[in-house]
N, C-alpha and C positions, 0 to 999 in steps of 0.2 A: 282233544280232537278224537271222534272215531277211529279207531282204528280197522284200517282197510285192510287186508293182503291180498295179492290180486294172485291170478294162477297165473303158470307160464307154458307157454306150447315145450319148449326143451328145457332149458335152466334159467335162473332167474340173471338178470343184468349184473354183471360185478366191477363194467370200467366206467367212468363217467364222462360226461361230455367234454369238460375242458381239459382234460388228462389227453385225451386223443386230441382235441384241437393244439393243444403245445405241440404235442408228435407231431401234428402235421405240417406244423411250421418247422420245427428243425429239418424235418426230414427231404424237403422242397420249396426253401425260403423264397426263389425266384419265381414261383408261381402264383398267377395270379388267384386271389381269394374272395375279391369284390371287383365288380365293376360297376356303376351308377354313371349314368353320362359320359360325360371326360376322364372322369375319375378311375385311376385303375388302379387297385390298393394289392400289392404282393403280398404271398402270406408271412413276409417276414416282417414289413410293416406293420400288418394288423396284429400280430401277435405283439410287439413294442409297444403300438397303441393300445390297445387292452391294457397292456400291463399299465401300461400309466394311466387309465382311466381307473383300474382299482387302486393305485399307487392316491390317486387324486380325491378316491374316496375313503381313505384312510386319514387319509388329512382332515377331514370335515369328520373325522370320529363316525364313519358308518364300521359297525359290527358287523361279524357275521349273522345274518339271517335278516336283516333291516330289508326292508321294502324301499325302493328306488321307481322312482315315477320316470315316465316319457311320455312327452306329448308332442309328436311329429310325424311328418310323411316319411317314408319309405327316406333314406341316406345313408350315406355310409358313416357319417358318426353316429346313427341309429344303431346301426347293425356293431360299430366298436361299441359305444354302449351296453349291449345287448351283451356282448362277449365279458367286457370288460366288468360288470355286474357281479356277473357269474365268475368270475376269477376271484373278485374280492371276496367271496360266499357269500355274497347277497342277493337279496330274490327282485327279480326283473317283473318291475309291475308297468306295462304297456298302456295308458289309456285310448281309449275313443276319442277320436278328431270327432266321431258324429254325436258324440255325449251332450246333453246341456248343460251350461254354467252349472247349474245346481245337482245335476248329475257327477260332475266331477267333483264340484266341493265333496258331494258326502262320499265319494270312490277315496278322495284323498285324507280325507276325515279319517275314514272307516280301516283302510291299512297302515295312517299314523305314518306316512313315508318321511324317511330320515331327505329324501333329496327329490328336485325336480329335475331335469331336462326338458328345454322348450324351446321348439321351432317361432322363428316371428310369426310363421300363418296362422299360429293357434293360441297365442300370448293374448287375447283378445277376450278369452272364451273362460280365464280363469282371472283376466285383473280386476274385477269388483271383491275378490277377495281370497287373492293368494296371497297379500303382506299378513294377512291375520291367522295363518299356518305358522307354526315352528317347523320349519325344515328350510333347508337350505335349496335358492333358485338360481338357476343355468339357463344363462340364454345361447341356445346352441349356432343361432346365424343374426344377431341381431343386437345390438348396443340398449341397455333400458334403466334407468336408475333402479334398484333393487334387485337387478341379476346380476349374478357376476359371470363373465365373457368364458363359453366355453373351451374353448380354443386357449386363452393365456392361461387358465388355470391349468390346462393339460400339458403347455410348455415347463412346466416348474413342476413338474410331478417328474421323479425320475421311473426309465423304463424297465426296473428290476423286474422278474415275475414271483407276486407273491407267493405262489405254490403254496395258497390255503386249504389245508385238509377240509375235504368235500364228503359228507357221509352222505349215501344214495337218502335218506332219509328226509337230508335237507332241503330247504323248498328251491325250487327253480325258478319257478314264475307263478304270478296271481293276477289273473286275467277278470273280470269283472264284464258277464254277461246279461247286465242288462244298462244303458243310459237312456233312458225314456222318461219313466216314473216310478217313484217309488224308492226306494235305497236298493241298489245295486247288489246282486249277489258275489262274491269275489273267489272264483274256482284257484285252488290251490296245487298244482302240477310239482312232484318233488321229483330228484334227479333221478329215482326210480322209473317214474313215468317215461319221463323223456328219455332213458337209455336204453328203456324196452323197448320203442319205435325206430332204434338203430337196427334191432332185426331187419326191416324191410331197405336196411344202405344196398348190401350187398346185393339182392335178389331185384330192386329194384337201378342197380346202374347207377347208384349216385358216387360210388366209387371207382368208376371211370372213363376219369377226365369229362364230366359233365357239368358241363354251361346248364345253369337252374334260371329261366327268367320267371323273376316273382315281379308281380303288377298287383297284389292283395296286398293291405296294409300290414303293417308287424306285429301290429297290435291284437291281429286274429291268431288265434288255433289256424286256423285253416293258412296261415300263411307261416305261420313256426315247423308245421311238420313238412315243410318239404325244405326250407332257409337251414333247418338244424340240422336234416340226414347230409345237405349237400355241402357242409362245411365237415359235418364228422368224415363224410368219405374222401375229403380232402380236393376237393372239388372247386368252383369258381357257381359265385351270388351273383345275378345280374339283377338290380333294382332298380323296377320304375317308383318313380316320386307319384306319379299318376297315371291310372289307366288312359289308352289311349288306344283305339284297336288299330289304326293303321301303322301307327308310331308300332304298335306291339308286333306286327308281321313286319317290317322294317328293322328291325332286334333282331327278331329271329333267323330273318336272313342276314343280316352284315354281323352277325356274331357267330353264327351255326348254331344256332341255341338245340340243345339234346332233351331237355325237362322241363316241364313246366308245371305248375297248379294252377287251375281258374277255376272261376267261378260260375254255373250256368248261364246268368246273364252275360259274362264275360265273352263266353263261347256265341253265344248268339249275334254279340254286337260284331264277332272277328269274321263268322263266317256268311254275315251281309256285307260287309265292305265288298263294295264295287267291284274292285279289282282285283280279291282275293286269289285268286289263278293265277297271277302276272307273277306272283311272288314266289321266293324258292324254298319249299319250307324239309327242303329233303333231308337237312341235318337232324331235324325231331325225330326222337327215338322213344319217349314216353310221354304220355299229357295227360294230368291228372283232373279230377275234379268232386269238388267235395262241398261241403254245406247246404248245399238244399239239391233236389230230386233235379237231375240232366233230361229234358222231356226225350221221349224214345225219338222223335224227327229230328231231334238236333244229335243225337248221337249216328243216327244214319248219315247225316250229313258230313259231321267229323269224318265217323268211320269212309265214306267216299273221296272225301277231295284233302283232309289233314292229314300229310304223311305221320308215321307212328303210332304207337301201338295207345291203346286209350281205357285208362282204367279209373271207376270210379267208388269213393270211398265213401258209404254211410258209418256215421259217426256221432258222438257228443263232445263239445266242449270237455265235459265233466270224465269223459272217457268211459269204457265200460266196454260192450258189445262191439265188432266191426263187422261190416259185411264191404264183401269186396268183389266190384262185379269189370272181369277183363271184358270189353266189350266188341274188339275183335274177337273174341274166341265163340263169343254165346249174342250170336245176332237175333237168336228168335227171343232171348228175354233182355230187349234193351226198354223194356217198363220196368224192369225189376232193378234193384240196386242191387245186386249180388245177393253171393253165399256166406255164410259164417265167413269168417277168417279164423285161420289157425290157431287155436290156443282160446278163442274165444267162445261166450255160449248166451246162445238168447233166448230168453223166452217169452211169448207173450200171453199176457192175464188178461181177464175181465176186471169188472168194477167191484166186484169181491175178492181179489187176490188171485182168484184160481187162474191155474192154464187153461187156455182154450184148445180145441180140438185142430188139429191140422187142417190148412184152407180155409179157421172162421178169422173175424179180427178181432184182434186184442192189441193191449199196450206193452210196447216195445222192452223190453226189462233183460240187460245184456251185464256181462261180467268177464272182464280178460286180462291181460298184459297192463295195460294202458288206462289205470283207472286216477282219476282224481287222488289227493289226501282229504279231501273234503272242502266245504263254503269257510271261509277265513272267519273264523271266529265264530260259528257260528254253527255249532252242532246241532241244533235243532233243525235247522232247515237241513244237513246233512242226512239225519234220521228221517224227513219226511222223503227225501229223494230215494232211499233204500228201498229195496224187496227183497223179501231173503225165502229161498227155496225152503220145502221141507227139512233138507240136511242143513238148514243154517246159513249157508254161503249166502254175501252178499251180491245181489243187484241192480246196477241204475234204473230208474225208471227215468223212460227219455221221453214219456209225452207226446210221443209220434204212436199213432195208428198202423198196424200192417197183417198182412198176412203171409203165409208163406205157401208158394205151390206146390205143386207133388212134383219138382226137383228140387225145395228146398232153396229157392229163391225169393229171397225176400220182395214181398210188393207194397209200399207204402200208401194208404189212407190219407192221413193228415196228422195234424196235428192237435190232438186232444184238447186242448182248448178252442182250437179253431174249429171242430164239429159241430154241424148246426144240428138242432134239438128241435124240428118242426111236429109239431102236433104229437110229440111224445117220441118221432120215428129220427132216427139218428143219419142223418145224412154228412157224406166226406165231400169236403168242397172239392176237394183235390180230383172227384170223381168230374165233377159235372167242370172243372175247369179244363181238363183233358177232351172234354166235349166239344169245349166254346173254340178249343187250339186247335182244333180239327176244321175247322171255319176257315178259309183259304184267305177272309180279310182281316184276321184278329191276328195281330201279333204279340199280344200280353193279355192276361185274364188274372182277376182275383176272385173268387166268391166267396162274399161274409154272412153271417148271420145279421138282418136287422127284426128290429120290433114289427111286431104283428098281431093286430089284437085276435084274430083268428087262430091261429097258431104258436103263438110264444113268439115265434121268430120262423122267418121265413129267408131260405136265400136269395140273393143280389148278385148283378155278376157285376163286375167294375172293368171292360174290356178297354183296351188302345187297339186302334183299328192303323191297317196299312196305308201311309198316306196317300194312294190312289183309292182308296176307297171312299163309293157313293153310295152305300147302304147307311139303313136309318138302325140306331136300336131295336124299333121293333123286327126289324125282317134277321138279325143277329137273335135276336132274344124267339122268333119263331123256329128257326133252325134250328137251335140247341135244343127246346121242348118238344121237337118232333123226335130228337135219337134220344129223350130221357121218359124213363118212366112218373104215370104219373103224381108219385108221392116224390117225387123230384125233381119236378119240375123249377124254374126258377120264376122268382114273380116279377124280376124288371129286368135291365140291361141299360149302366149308364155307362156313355162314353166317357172317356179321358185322357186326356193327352200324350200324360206319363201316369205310371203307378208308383210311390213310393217305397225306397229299397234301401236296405244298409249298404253300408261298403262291401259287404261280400257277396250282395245280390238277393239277398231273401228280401220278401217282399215284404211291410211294415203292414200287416193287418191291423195290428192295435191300432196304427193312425185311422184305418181305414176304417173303422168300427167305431173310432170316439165318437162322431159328430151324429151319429145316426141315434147311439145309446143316451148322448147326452141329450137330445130331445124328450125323452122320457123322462129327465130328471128335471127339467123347468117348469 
């Protein structure tokens, strides 16, 4: 594998995760560590349970550094799991509920997992051919000829803690960012990575006494960096099995929930509920948000009527650059995702390597704390993801488009593949979609590139309209090309009911683009 070494804002990490998560169990066994439902698990519990979940995986002969699958919603034998993984020194590999059958074959192919964990709701998506895997399967809630019963197997495991020597070197998790098509790329996080994002426990309040409600799957990035700081600070998990926005302001109040992480669209669907007012949400002290760009209207909205303070993190899976934008503090730049963050450095290129000049746009290429150990197996694709400055250092290249203003606010473009390439002239959907959401009846917009024998390709807008709305496409689609110029104008406007999203809320442009591109190919 490449080797990475990442820089650090002060000193580099030297305790690791499960070393502080023991401490935190000795040190306030009576405190709660999970909640889910009914379920309220102490941390002297969940430290037992761990232990006997690697006790359980010592039995089935996993080594240290074996890959361990799960395939389930949000629970608390998710989150034992998770812990209990990493106790044994083995690396916590999460799949996609939204993966397909054959997505996950080659995900579990590709990292050779010594073990499964499976929920019933997703036993369905890998039986045409998980007997014909060597590794061993767990049915986590569910009786089935060929798993054996999660729960008795954890009975007969005793709750010694292994106290497995953990070098920061060693891998933590391998998270696999793509299940669509194609083989799956498998991002490699080692206990370096995830120790140096304990930086942000203290500064960020997850060390006190902070109720965390996660409603994003485990299986994301985006749902491990706020589950891990609020366990390392000794804190209390609240997990939903499924988002739910009203259910999710109903937590919030009968819990006093203090943290949270969502997701854009998450945000959008909590602060349309009806009744959002009626609720008390005075306990929220921080509310995060990460994975795809928070439109600047819904940040004002937050910032007016969501008590607590609201910060949002641009980032990669793969790690590299962050920027990090406090949105109470800097109300004139709520288009912008933030500033560098500490420790970290971004720059961005043209399509010859070079930097571009301040204010133009270029491709995002970051370097910090928090970096990948690389694609599981696969140094090649590790090398094409690099960029390395004049002095050498490496950088991610994230495939997102931006610019930066003259405060040094990051503004993002789009997404380097999702750039439409009309008549030679480079157009950001992301521009003209900021356009279409200015339209008092659009409540979601996507703009793709389709075929066009005039131009190469031409953009499309793919809008959902408010359901009192009695505008036609056309009068949506004249709107938007009166405030765009005209090398960017757009050529159609179809309605649609919903637009296609992962579980974290980004929006599924590949879908959005097959059916258009694959007419060209019949």
């Amino acid at each position: 594998m490449i080797e990475i070494t990442p820089p650090y804002s002060a000193t580099a990490p030297t305790e690791n995760i499960v070393t502080r998560l023991r401490s935190n169990a000795a040190s306030h066994p009576e405190k709660l560590a999970l909640v889910c439902g009914a379920q309220r698990v102490t941390w002297a519990a969940f430290d037992a349970r761990t232990n006997k979940v690697a006790q359980m995986l010592f039995g089935i002969g996993v080594a240290k550094g074996d890959n361990i699958a799960i395939l389930s919603a949000n629970s608390v034998p998710y989150a034992e799991l998770f812990i209990g993984i990493l106790k044994a020194g083995a690396c916590v590999t999460p799949l996609s509920s939204m993966a397909s059958p054959d997505a996950l074959k080659k995900m579990l192919e590709d990292c050779g997992a010594k073990a499964i964990f499976v929920a019933e709701n997703y036993a369905p998506l890998i039986a045409d051919f998980i007997t014909g895997l060597p590794l061993s399967r767990f049915a986590i809630d569910f009786a089935q000829e060929g798993y054996e019963d999660f729960e008795a197997a954890l009975a007969q495991a005793n709750e010694t803690d292994p106290e497995i020597s953990i070098s920061l070197s060693d891998p933590f998790n391998l998270i696999y960012s793509s299940g669509t098509t194609g083989t799956p790329k498998g991002i490699v996080h080692n206990h370096q990575m995830r120790a140096a994002q304990m930086e942000r426990v203290t500064p960020n309040g997850y060390d006190d006494n902070a109720r965390t409600l996660i409603s994003t799957p485990l299986y994301s990035n985006t749902t491990i960096v706020s589950f891990i700081p609020t366990l390392f600070g000794g804190s209390t998990v609240y997990l939903m099995p499924k988002f739910d926005a009203r259910a999710y302001l109903q937590i919030v109040e009968a819990e006093a929930i203090t943290h949270t992480m969502l997701v854009p669209v998450q945000y959008k669907r909590i602060m349309d509920v009806p009744d959002f007012d009626s609720f008390d949400l005075s306990s929220m002290r921080i509310k995060f948000s990460t994975s795809a760009p928070l439109r600047a209207d819904v940040k004002r909205d937050v910032l007016t009527r969501f008590p607590g303070k609201l910060i949002e993190y641009y980032g990669l899976t793969e790690g590299g650059g962050v920027t990090v934008l406090v949105a109470d503090d800097n109300p004139t730049k709520l288009h912008t995702v933030g500033q560098v963050a500490p420790g970290n450095d971004i720059r961005l290129i043209d399509s010859a390597g070079k930097e571009v000049p301040q204010g133009e746009v270029g491709e995002i290429c970051g370097r910090g704390p928090t970096m990948m150990a690389g694609y599981f197996g696969r140094d090649d694709l590790t090398s094409d993801y690099i960029w390395r400055n004049p002095q050498g250092d490496i950088y991610f290249r994230s495939g997102d488009m931006g610019s930066f203003d003259a405060d040094g606010f990051l503004v993002l473009s789009d997404r380097k593949k999702d750039m439409i390439i009309s008549g030679g002239l480079n157009i950001y959907a992301n521009d003209l979609e900021l356009v279409l959401l200015e339209d008092p009846d659009v409540t979601d917009a996507a703009v793709i590139g389709v075929p066009s024998e005039a131009w190469g390709e031409t953009p499309l807008a793919l809008v959902v309209l408010d359901e009192n709305a009695i505008r036609s496409s056309d009068d949506i689609l004249a709107r938007a090309n009166s405030k765009l110029g005209k090398s960017h104008r757009l050529s159609a406007v179809e309605i649609r009911d919903v637009l296609p999203r992962s579980t974290i809320g980004k929006i599924l442009k590949k879908d959005l683009r097959a059916p258009y591109w694959e007419k060209e190919t019949q």
